[in-house]
C-alpha positions in Angstrom: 0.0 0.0 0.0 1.2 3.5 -1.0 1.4 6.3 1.2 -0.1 9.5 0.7 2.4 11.9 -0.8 2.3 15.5 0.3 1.3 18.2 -2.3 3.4 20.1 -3.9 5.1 23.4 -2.3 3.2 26.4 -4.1 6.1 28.7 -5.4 5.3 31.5 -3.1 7.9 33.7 -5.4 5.9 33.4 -8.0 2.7 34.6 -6.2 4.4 37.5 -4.4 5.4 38.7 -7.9 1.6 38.3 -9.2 0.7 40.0 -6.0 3.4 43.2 -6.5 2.1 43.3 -10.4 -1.6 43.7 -9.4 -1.1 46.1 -6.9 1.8 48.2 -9.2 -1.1 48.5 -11.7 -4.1 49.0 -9.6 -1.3 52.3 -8.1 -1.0 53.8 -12.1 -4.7 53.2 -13.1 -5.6 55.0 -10.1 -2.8 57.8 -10.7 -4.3 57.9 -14.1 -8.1 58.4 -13.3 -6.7 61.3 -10.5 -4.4 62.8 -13.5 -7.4 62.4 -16.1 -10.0 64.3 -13.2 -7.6 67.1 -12.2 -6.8 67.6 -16.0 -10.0 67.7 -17.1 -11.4 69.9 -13.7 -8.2 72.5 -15.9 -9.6 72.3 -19.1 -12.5 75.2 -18.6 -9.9 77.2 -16.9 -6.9 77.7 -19.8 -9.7 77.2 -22.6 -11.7 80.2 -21.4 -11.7 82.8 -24.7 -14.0 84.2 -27.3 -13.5 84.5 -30.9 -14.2 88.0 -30.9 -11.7 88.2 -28.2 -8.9 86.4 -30.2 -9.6 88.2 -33.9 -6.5 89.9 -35.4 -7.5 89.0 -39.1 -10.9 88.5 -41.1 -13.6 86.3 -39.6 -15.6 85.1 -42.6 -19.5 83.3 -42.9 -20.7 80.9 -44.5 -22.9 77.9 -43.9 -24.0 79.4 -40.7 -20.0 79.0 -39.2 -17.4 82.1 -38.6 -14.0 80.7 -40.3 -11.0 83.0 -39.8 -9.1 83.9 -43.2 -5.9 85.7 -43.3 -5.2 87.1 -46.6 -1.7 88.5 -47.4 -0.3 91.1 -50.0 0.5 89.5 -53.6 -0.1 89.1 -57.2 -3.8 88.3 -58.6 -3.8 84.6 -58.2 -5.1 83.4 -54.6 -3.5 80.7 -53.0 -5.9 79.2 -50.3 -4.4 77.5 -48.0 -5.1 74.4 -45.7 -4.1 73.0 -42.5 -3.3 69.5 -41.2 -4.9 68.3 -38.0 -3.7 71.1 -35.4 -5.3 73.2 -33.4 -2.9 76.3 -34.5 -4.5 76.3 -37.8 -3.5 78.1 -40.6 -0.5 79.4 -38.7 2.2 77.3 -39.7 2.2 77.9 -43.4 4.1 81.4 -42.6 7.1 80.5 -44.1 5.3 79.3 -47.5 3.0 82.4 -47.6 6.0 85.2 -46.8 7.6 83.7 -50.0 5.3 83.1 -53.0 6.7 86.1 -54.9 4.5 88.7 -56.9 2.3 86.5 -58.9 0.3 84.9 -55.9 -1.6 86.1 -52.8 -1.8 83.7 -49.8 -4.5 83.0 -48.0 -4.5 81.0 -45.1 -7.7 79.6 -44.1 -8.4 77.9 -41.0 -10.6 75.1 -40.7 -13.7 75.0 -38.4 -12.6 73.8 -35.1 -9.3 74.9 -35.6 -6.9 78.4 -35.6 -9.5 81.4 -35.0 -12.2 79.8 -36.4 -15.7 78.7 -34.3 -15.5 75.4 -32.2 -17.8 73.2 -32.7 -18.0 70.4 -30.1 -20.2 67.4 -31.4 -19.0 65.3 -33.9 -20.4 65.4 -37.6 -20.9 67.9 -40.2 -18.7 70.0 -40.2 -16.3 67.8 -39.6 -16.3 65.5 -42.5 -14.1 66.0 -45.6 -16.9 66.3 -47.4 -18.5 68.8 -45.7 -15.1 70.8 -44.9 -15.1 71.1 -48.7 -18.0 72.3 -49.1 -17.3 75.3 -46.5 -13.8 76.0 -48.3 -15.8 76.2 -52.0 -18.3 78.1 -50.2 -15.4 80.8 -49.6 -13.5 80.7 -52.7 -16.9 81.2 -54.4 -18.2 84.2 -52.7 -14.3 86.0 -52.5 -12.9 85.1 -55.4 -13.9 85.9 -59.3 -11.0 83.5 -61.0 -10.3 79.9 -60.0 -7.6 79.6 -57.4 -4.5 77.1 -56.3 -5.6 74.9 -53.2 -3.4 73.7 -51.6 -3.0 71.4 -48.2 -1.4 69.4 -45.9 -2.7 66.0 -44.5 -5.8 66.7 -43.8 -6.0 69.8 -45.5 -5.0 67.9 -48.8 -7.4 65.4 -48.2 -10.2 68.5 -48.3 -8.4 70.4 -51.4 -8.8 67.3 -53.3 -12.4 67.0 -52.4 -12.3 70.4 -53.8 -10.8 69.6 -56.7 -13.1 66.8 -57.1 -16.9 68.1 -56.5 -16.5 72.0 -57.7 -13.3 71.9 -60.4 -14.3 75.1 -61.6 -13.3 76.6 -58.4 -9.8 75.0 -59.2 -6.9 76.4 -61.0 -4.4 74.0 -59.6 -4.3 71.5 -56.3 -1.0 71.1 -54.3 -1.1 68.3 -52.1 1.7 67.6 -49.1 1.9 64.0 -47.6 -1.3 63.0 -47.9 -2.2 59.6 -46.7 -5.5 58.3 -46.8 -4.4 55.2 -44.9 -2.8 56.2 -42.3 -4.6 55.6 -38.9 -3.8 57.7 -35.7 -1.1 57.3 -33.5 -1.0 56.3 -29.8 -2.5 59.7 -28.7 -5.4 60.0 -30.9 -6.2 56.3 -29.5 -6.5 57.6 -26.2 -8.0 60.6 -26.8 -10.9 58.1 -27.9 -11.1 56.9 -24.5 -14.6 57.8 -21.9 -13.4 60.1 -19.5 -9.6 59.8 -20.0 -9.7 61.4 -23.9 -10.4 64.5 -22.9 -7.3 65.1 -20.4 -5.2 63.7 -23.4 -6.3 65.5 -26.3 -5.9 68.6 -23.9 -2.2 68.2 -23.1 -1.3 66.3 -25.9 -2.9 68.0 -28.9 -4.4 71.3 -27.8 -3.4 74.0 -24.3 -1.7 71.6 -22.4 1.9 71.3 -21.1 3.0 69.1 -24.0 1.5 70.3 -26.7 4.2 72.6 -28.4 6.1 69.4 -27.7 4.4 67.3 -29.7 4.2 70.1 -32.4 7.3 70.2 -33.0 8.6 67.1 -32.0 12.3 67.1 -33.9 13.1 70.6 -32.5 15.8 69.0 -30.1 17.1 66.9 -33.4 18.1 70.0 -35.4 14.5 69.7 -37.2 11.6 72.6 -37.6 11.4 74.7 -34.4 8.6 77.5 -33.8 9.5 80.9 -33.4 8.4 82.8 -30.1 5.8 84.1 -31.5 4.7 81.1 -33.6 4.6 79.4 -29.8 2.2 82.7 -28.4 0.0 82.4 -31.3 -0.5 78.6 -31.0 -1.7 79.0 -27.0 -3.3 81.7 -28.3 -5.8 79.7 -30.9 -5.2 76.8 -27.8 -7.5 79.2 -25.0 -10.6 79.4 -27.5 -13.4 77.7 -25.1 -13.9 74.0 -26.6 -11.1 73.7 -28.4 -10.5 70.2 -26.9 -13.7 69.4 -27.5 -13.6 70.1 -30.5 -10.8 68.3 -31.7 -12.6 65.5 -30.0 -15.4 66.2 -32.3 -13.3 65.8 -34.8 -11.5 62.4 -34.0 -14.7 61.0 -33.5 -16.4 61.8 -36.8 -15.8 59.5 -39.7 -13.9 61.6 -42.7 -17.0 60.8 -45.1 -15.3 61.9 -48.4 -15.0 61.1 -52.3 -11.5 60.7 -52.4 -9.9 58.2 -52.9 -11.8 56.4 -54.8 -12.5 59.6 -57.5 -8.7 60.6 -57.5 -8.9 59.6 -61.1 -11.4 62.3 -62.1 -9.2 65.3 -60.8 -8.9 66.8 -64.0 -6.8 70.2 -62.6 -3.1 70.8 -62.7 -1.7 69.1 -59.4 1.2 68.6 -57.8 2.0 66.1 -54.7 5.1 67.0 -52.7 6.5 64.1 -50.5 8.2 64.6 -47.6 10.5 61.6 -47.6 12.1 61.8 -44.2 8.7 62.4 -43.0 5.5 59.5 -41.8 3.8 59.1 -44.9 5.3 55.8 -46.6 6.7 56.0 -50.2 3.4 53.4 -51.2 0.7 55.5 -49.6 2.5 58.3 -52.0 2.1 56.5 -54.5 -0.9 55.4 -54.1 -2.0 59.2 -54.7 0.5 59.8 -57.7 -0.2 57.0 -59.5 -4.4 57.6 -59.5 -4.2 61.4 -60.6 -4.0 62.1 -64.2 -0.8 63.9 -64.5 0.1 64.7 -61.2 3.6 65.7 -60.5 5.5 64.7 -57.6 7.9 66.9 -56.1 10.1 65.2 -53.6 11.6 67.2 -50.5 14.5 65.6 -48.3 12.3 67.0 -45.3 9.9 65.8 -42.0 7.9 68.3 -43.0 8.5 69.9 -46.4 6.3 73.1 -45.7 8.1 73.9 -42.7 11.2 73.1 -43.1 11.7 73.1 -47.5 9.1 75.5 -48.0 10.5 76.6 -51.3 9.7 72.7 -52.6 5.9 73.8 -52.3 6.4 77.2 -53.8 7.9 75.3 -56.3 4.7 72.8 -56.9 2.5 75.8 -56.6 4.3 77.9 -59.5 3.8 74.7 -61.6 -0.2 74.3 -61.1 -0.8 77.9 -60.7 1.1 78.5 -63.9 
């Protein structure tokens, strides 16, 4: 007859560990939802300006929305031009819009949501491609007798191609910089789509918060593109408007909604696609632009960000399309 055999020892190591794990997270989630209430308890208190408050250019209507427009001194040929995702706006195409030359005039134009123009805090029109189009042929149309050069970045050349798309007459020529209609959002546009915790990030990621001019311009310690001083003022500036994080929540959580790509191939305007090839956008999603639009030129700029830090690359596209 066999004995009974004692069971074997529990590794107590390995438990502590499990134990020390639990508690290490249970510590940061609860860090986290303090950090995300104290943020967000801030929010209301940086983002606490008017537009009428913040105007230093031309605040423009149409389709019931104010959308700051800052038009510069030039030749006869406008050259609107359109942000990425940012909540500066308009701003950082300085560089491009001091250089032009004689034959053009710049006009930056902010987005709504974005720069000076209104916030608009739930998601939906006007926050679809389709419907940002519309607002930017709204403007050209009223302002503008002669066709004009669009021209964007990101997401602002996702809406000038709309453009160029659904009101071509309202076209002269489209420049478009690192567009990518695949590309999906990074870590801190996936948390800002978080309940109760987006918010506190999209604040001090994105928007007023105390890493936001880090994050927009994130190779500034690397010898990249840094903002001026006031470059940084204006950005807080546009960052104080009340709901500008919500807005740009808004924005993340409204689905873009547009023609292109599918209709790249019916762009029938002069265009020009500069490629930033140090920067995020992949030489395949390039392509997949270049290779759909009849005759479009591509422009390549050894560049993160060719407007900011090559601008005369895009002065360059823009003499070609606006020629």
């Amino acid at each position: 007859m066999t004995g009974l055999q004692k069971p074997p020892k529990q590794d107590q190591s390995s438990h502590l560990f499990l134990r020390m794990s639990v508690l290490v997270l249970m510590i940061a989630l609860a860090g986290l939802a303090v950090w995300a209430a104290v943020t967000n308890q801030r929010i209301d208190l940086i983002e606490n300006q008017s537009l009428d408050s913040l105007e230093s250019g031309e605040t423009i209507r149409t389709a019931g929305l104010s959308l700051y427009l800052e038009e510069g001194e030039g030749g006869t040929v406008p050259v609107v031009m359109l942000h990425d995702f940012d909540v500066s706006g308009g701003l950082l195409w300085e560089e491009v819009a001091a250089s032009l030359g004689d034959r053009f005039r710049p006009v930056r134009l902010d987005l709504p949501g974005f720069g000076l123009s209104q916030r608009v805090t739930d998601s939906g029109a006007p926050y679809t491609v389709a419907a940002m189009a519309e607002l930017v042929g709204g403007v050209v149309e009223a302002r503008y007798d002669l066709p004009v050069v669009v021209a964007g970045v990101g997401l602002g050349g996702e809406v000038a191609a709309e453009l160029a798309v659904t009101r071509p007459a309202l076209v002269r020529g489209l420049v478009m910089i690192d567009v990518d209609f695949r590309r999906e959002g990074d870590w801190v546009t996936f948390l800002g789509g978080l309940p109760y915790l987006g918010p506190a990030v999209i604040h001090t990621f994105e928007a007023g918060g105390r890493f936001g001019v880090d994050r927009w311009a994130p190779r500034c310690d690397e010898a990249g593109w840094c903002p001026t001083e006031d470059q940084i003022v204006a950005r807080n500036r546009a960052a104080t408007l009340a709901g500008s994080t919500d807005s740009l929540m808004a924005f993340l959580e409204t689905p873009r909604s547009s023609l292109v790509p599918s209709e790249l191939d019916t762009i029938s305007v002069p265009s020009a696609y500069v490629w930033s090839t140090a920067g995020e956008v992949t030489q395949e999603a390039m392509r997949e632009v270049v290779d759909q639009v009849p005759g479009m030129r591509l422009i390549e700029a050894d560049a993160w960000k060719a407007h900011l830090e090559t601008p005369d690359k895009v002065i360059e596209a823009i003499d070609q399309v606006g020629a």
